[in-house]
N, C-alpha and C positions, 0 to 999 in steps of 0.2 A: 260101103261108104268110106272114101278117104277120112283118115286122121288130120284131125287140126290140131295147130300148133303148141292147142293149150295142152291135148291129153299126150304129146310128144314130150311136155315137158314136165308134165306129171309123172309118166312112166322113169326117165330119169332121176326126178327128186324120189320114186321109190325105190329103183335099183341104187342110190347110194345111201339111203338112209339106214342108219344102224342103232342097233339099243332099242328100250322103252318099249321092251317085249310087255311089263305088266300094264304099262298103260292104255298101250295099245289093249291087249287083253281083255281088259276092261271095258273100253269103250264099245269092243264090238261083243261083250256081252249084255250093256246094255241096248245094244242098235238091236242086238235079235230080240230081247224082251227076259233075257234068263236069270237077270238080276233086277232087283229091285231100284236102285241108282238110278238116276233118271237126269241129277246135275251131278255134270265131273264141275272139278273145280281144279285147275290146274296154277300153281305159282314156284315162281323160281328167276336168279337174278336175270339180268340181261345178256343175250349170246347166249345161254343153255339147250336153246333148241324149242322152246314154246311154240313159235309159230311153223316151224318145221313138221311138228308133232300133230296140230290143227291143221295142216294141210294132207296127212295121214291119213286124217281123221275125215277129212273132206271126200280123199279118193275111196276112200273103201265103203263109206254109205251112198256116194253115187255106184260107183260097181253093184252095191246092192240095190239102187234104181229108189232111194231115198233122195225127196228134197233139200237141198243144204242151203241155207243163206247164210253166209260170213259177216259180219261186222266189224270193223276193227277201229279201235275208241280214236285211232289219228284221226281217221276220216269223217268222224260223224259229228254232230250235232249232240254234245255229251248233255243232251236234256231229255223228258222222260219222249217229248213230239219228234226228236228228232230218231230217234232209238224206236219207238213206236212207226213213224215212217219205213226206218229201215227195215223192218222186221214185215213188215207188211207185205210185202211180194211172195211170202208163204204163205200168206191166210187163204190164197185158191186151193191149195195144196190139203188143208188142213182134212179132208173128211173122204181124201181118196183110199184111205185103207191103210198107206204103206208109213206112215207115221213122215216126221222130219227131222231133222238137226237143226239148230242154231249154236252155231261156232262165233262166241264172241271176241276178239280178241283183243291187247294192250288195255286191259280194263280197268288199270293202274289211274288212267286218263279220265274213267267213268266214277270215280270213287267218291263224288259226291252226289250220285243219287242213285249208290247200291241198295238203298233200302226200298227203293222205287223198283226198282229193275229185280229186286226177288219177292216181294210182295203186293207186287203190281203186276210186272210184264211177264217174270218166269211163273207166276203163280198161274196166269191165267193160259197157259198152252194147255194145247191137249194134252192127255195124262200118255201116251203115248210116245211126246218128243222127247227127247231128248238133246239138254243144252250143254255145251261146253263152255267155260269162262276162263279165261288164260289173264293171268297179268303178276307183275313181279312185287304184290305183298300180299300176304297172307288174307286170306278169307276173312272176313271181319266176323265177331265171335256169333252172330247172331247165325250162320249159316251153318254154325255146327254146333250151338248148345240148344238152339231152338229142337223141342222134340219131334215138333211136323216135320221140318227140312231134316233134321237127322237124320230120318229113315229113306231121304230119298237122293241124301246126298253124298259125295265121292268126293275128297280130295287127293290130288296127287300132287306134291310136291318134287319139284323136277331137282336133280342132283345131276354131278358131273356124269363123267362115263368112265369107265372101270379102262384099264390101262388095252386089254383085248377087243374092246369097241371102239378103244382113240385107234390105233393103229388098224382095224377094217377100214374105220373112215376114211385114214391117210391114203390107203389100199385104192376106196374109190376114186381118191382125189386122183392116182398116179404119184404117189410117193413111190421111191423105188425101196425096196423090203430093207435096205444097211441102213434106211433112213428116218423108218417109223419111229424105231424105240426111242430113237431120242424125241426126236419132235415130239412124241406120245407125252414124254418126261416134262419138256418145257411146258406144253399145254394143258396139262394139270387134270385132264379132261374135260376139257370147255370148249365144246364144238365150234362155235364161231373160231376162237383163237386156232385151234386145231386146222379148221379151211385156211386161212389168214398164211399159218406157217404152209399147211401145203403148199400154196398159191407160191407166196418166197421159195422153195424147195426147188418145185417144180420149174423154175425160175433159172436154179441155179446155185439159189442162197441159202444157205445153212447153218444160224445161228447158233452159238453155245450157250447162248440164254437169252434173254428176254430184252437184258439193257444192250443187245449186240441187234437187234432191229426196233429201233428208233419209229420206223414208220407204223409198223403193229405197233406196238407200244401204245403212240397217239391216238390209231385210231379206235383202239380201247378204251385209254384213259376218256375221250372224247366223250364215248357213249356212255362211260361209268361217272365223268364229273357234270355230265348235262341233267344227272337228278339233284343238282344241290342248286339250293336254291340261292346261294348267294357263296361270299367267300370265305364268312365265318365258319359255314355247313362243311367246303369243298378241304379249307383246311380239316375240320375234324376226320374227312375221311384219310384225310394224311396220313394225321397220327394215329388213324385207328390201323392204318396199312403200314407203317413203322414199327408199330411196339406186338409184343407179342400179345399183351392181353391190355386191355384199355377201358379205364374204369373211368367215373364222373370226377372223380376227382383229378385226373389227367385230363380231361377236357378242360374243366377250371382251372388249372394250372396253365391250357395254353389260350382261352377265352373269355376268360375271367366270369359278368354278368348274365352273358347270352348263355354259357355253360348247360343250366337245366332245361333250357328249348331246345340246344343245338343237339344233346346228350337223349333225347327222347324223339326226333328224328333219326340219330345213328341206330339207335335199338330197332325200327322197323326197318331197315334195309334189307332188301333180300337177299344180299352177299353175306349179311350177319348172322352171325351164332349165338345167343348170348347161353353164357358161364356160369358158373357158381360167383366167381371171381368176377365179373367185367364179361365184354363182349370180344370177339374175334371175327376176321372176315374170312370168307373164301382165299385158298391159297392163291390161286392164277390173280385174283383181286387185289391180294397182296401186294402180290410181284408187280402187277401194272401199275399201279396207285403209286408204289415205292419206284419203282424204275421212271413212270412218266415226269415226278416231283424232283429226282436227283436228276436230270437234263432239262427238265425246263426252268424250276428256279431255285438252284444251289442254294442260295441266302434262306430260302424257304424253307427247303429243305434243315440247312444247317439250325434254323430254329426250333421246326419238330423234335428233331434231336437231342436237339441240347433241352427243350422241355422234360423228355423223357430222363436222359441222364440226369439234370437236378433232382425231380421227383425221385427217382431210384435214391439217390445219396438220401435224402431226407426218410424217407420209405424206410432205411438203413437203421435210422435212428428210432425207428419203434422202439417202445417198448414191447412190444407182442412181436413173441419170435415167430409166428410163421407169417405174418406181415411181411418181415425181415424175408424170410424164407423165400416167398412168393415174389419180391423185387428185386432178391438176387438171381431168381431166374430168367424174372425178366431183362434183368440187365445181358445176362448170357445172350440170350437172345439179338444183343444187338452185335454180337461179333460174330455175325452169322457171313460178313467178309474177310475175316481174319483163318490164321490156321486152325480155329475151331469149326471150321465151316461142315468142312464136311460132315463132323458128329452131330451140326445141325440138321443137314439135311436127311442124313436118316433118320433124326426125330419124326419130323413131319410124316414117316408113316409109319414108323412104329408108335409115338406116341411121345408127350413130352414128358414124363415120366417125374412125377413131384417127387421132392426130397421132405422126409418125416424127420422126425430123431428116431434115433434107434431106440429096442426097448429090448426088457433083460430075452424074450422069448427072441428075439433076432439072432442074439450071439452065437449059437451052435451052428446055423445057416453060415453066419460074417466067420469063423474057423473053419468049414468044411471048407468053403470056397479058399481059402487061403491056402489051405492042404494041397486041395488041387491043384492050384494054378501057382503055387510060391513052391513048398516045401512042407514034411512036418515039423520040423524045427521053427520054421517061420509061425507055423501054426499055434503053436506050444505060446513065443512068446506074445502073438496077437488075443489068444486068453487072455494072459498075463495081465497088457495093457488095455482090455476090455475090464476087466476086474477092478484096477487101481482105477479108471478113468471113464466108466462108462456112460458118462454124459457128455463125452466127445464123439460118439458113436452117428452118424447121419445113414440111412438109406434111402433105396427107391422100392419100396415094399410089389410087390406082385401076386395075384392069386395065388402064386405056385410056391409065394414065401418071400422071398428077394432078388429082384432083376440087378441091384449095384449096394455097394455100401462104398463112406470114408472113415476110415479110425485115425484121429487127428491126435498129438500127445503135448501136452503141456508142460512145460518146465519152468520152475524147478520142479521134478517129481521123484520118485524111489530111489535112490543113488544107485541098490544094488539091481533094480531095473534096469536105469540105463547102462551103468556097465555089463550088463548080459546081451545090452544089444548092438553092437557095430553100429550100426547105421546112426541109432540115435545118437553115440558116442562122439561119432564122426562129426555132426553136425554141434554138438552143446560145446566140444573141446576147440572147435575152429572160432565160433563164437568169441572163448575167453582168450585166444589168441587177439581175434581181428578188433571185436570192438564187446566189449563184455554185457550183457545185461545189466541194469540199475537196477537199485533197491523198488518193488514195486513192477519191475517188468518179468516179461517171461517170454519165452522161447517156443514158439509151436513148430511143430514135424507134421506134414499131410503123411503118417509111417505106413499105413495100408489103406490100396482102394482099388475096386475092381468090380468089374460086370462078372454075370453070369454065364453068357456070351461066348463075349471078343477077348477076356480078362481088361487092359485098362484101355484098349483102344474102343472098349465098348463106347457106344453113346452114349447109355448109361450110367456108367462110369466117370463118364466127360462131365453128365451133367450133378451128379451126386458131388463130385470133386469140386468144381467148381462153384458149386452153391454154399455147399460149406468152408469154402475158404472166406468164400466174399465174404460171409456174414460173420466169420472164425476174423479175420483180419482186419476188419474195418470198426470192429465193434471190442477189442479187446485191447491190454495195454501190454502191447505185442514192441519187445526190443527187435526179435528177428520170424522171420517166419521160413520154412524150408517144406520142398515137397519130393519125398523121394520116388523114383521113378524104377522099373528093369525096363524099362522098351523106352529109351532118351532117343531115339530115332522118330518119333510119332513126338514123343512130348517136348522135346528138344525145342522145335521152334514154335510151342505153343506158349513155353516159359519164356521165350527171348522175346516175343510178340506184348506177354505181361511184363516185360522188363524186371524179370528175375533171373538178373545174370551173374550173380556169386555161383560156381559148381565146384561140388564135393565128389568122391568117387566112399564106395565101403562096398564090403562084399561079405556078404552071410550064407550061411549052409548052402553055398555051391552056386551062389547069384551074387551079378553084378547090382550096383545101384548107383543112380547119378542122383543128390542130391541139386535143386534147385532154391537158391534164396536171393532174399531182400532183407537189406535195413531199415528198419522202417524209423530210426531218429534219422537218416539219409534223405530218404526218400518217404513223405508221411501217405500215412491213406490217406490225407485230402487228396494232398496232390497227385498220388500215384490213382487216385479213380479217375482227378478232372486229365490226366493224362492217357489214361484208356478211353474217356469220353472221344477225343482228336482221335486213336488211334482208328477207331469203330468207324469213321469215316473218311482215312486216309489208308489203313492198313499196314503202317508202317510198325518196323518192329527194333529189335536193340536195346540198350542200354537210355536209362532217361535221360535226358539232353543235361547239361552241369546246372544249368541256370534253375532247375528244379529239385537240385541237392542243399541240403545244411550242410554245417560244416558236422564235425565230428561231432558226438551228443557230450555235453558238460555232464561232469561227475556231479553229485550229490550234494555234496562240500564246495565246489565250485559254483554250483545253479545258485546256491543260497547268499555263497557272497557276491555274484553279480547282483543279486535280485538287492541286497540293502546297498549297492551305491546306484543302480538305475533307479533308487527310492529319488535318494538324492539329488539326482539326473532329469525329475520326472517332468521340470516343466522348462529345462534346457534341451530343446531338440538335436544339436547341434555334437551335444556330449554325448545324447543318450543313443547314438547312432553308432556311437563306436563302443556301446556295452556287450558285450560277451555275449547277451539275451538274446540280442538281433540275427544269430545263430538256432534260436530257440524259436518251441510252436508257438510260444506266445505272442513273438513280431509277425505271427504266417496269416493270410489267409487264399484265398484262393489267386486274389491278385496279388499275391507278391509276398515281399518282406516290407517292412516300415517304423520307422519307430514312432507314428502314431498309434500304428495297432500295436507297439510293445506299449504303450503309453495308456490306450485304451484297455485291454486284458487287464494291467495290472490295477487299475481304477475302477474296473470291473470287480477285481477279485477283492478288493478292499472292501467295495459295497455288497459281497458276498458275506466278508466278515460281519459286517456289519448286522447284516439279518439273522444270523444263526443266533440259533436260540443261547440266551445267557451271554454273549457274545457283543450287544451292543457297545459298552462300551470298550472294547478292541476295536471295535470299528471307527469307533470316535477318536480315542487315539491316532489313528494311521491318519485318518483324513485331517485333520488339525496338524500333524506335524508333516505329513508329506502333499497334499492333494490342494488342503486351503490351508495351507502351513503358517503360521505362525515366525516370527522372524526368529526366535530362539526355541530350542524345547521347554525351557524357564518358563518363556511367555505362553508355551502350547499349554503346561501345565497349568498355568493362572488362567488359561481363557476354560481351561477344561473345570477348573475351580478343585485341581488335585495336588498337593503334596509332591513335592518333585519328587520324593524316592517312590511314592505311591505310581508317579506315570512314568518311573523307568523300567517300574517292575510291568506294568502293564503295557508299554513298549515294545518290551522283550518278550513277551506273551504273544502278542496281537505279531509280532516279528515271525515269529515259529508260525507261529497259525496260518499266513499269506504265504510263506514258503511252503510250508504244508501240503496249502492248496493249490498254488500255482504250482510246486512239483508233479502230481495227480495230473494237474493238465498238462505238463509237458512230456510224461509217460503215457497218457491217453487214456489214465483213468477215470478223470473228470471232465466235462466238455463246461465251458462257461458260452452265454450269450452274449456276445460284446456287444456294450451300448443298450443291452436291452435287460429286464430282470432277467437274474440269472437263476440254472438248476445247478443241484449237484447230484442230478442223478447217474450213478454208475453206468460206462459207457456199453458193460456185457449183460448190464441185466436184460 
């Protein structure tokens, strides 16, 4: 008997089908009767090959001369009559001996009357068939915690394909063999995408990633944003395909009131993972979601972004250091198109590798690894500087002990330390040459950091260093920060990408070092972050543009006597534009300089006086002679009902006390809330 067309193209879809050896397995040891299982239950996102797998499933119980009726939830009548209809063209079948199948499929579409359809329609087959159920969300709990269905039931959750089944498939497709590995790479293992590039391939076309074919792209994104139900949902899948890990609280930041509905649909997607931390998607989901959102609406994009970026800065400001910890990785995360790129991408399959602090049982691991890969000499002094400083210690801990660490050094520290050691010398003496530290600042060195590995080109390394600078930097009352490097070929234009373009040269026991730095009275962390924020999406690197510099930072002596004539100044704009402060953090904030904000800080920091304990009246003083001043201090003192010598003495009090404070803030060691009650919580704790 001639072949028809249908089993011509069945033979086909099985000579190219690859992978889902257990699944397969499975199903045809329940088709023979050799397992108990009786419902598979198959789920997994969209494109993974579900219905590829139920057509498997299909040819191998007819081979075995088994009945098969298909359903698929597009087609039907998603009610219990219409489902009942469909199923019906087996029930002649039912009592010939050879048992049957019911293959349902997209049953994502039937999920309102799953409790029909397993305790109605699956319940009532013969105890012989065996059903298949395919669709991309999880079994709903009653199919696996109920004890009856337990015992007769099988989930198989569908996952990508391992990198030797992308490249067979390519094989089938007529990839030509120079051209698997890659394609294999771009496609993550996600068989649809996988055909998709073949198709381009075979074409002619050969992508170097994902946003280099526009047309896959769409037609991905297409079937990954047709589950959202609106544009509040399609956004969240954005951000959830932007940031590295994506909590509710970044959803409210970018959705405000819908947040806890929109936040509780992300969680059941089938591209999702969820975390200790927050949820993550599937890689290739990533990549599409991210690639289709930066060419079709930049603006859109540039808002995700920027959601994530302010959340980070604020995230920064915990007080719970691994809060801190966990948002400086995620920031990392977003220079994953900068020259950090590539230590990103070997995260993604080695692992993203958390940064701890270090603890005293680390330290012998953080010296061997230096021995090896520095020097013993170098080793010697990295004890040294574990011993005086070992709460600067960060790693990425491993079963096997530690995959990376950074030993970061703080100054001022041991004088006859640092003179033992070049490098650090290099950096503290160039310091009192260029621009000196102030009373209250200090000096940080990144002086050792390394994988296990690669030494510092590890990933590892990448990511331990850079976690601990971000939260070392932005959280501390840092004059300069410097990161010394022996391989400035790999890190060279990772520094110049962070706009840390001050370099030093030192050389210790038989090694080069290129120190890298920043001024941060120059250049502050506000603004050297919201200037990495642009970078992460234009890629651009150098020195930070002028229009984001102070000028030189004011001495001590100086900060204080600007600060009593902008007292003077404070409700003349016109004057107070040209006070020495407007150089200082206290005129800064994201948008600019101003001498409103130098105006507002310091009216801030008066009503700061004002609440510290025993302190009121300092605070009453300032604001009666500076704020709602009074036309003489004579008359401030009569409205105060004090003794003029009594409110000069308290004058000069409450004077010391605001420079005090506004010093703190202009070293960065106090943060105030302009315009709103203010903290004076220390910015490292």
């Amino acid at each position: 008997m001639p072949e028809d067309l249908a089993t011509i193209v069945d033979a086909a879809r099985t000579k190219a089908f690859v992978g889902r050896e257990a699944e397969l397995g499975t199903f045809e040891a329940a088709l023979a009767g050799r397992a108990p299982q009786r419902v598979l239950l198959v789920h997994g996102a969209g494109g993974l090959g579900k219905t590829a797998l139920l057509q498997q499933f299909r040819s191998r119980a007819r081979a075995a001369g088994i009945t098969v009726v298909a359903v698929d939830g597009e087609d039907v009548d998603g009610t219990p009559e219409g489902l009942r209809a469909a199923v019906a063209v087996a029930e002649p079948h039912a009592d010939d001996g050879r048992g049957w199948v019911l293959l349902i499929d997209g049953y994502e579409r039937l999920a309102a009357v799953d409790e029909w359809v397993r305790d109605r329609l699956v319940a009532s087959l013969p105890a012989e068939a065996v059903v298949v159920i395919a669709g991309r969300n999880a079994p709903a709990t009653a199919w696996r915690t109920d004890p009856g269905w337990r015992a007769v039931v099988e989930c198989l959750p569908m996952d990508v394909l391992d990198a030797a089944e992308s490249e067979r498939l390519l094989a089938h497709a007529g990839v030509p063999g120079d051209r698997r590995a890659r394609l294999a790479q771009i496609g993550r293992g996600h068989p649809l995408t996988l055909a998709m590039l073949a198709d381009a391939a075979v074409a002619g076309d050969l992508p170097e990633d994902l946003t280099a074919a526009p047309d896959l792209v769409a037609a991905l994104a297409t079937r990954l944003v047709d589950e959202a139900p609106d544009d509040d949902h399609a956004l969240a899948m954005a951000l959830c395909a932007h940031t590295w890990l994506t909590t509710q609280d970044l959803v409210d930041e970018l959705l405000g009131r819908r947040a806890p509905e929109v936040w509780a649909w992300l969680e059941t997607r089938p591209w999702v993972t969820r975390g200790t931390y927050g949820v993550y998607p599937h890689d290739l989901v990533r990549d599409v979601l991210d690639a289709d959102l930066r060419r079709r609406s930049p603006a859109t994009y540039r808002r995700v972004h920027r959601t994530v970026h302010e959340h980070s800065w604020t995230a920064l400001r915990s007080p719970d250091e691994s809060e801190r910890r966990l948002w400086a990785h995620q920031k990392l995360f977003l220079h994953r198109k900068s020259p950090l790129a590539s230590s990103f991408w070997a995260l993604r399959t080695r692992g993203t590798g958390m940064v701890a602090p270090g603890r005293a049982s680390d330290h012998a691991a953080v010296i061997d690894l230096v021995e090896r890969l520095e020097s013993p000499a170098s080793a010697r002094l990295a004890e040294r500087w574990l011993a005086a400083q070992p709460e600067n210690l960060s790693v990425v801990p491993s079963p096997s002990g530690l995959d990376a660490f950074a030993l970061h050094t703080l100054h001022p520290a041991d004088p006859a330390l640092v003179d033992d050691d070049p490098v650090a010398r290099t950096a503290i003496e160039a310091v009192a040459r260029m621009s000196p530290a102030r009373p209250g600042e200090q000096v940080n060195i990144a002086r050792f950091f390394a994988g296990r590995r690669e030494n510092q080109r590890d990933p590892y390394a990448v990511v331990v260093g850079s976690v601990s600078s971000t939260v070392l930097w932005t959280t501390r009352p840092l004059a300069w920060s410097f990161v010394a490097t022996t391989d400035p070929s790999f890190w060279g234009p990772i520094f110049h990408y962070l706009a840390l373009t001050t370099e030093l040269e030192a050389d210790f026991a038989g090694r080069h070092y290129t120190l890298y730095g920043v001024d941060w009275r120059r250049l502050t962390p506000e603004r050297w972050y919201d200037l990495l924020g642009e970078r992460e999406l234009t890629g651009e690197s150098g020195p930070a543009p002028a229009h984001l510099l102070r000028p030189p930072p004011l001495s001590r002596d100086r900060f204080a006597a600007s600060l009593r004539a902008a007292l003077q100044d404070l409700h003349q704009p016109d004057r107070l534009r040209s006070s020495d402060l407007m150089g200082s953090r206290l005129a800064m904030d994201f948008d600019g300089v101003s001498a409103e904000r130098l105006r507002e800080t310091i009216v801030t920091g008066i009503e700061h006086v004002a609440h510290e304990p025993r302190a009121e009246s300092l605070g009453r003083v300032l604001d009666r002679t500076y704020v709602h001043a009074a036309p003489t201090q004579e008359a401030a003192a009569q409205v105060l009902d004090l003794p003029f010598s009594t409110y000069r003495r308290h004058l000069a009090r409450a004077l010391q006390r605001l420079a005090d404070l506004l010093w703190a803030v202009e070293i960065g060691e106090v943060r105030l809330q302009v315009g709103q009650q203010v903290s004076n919580e220390w910015s490292g704790r």
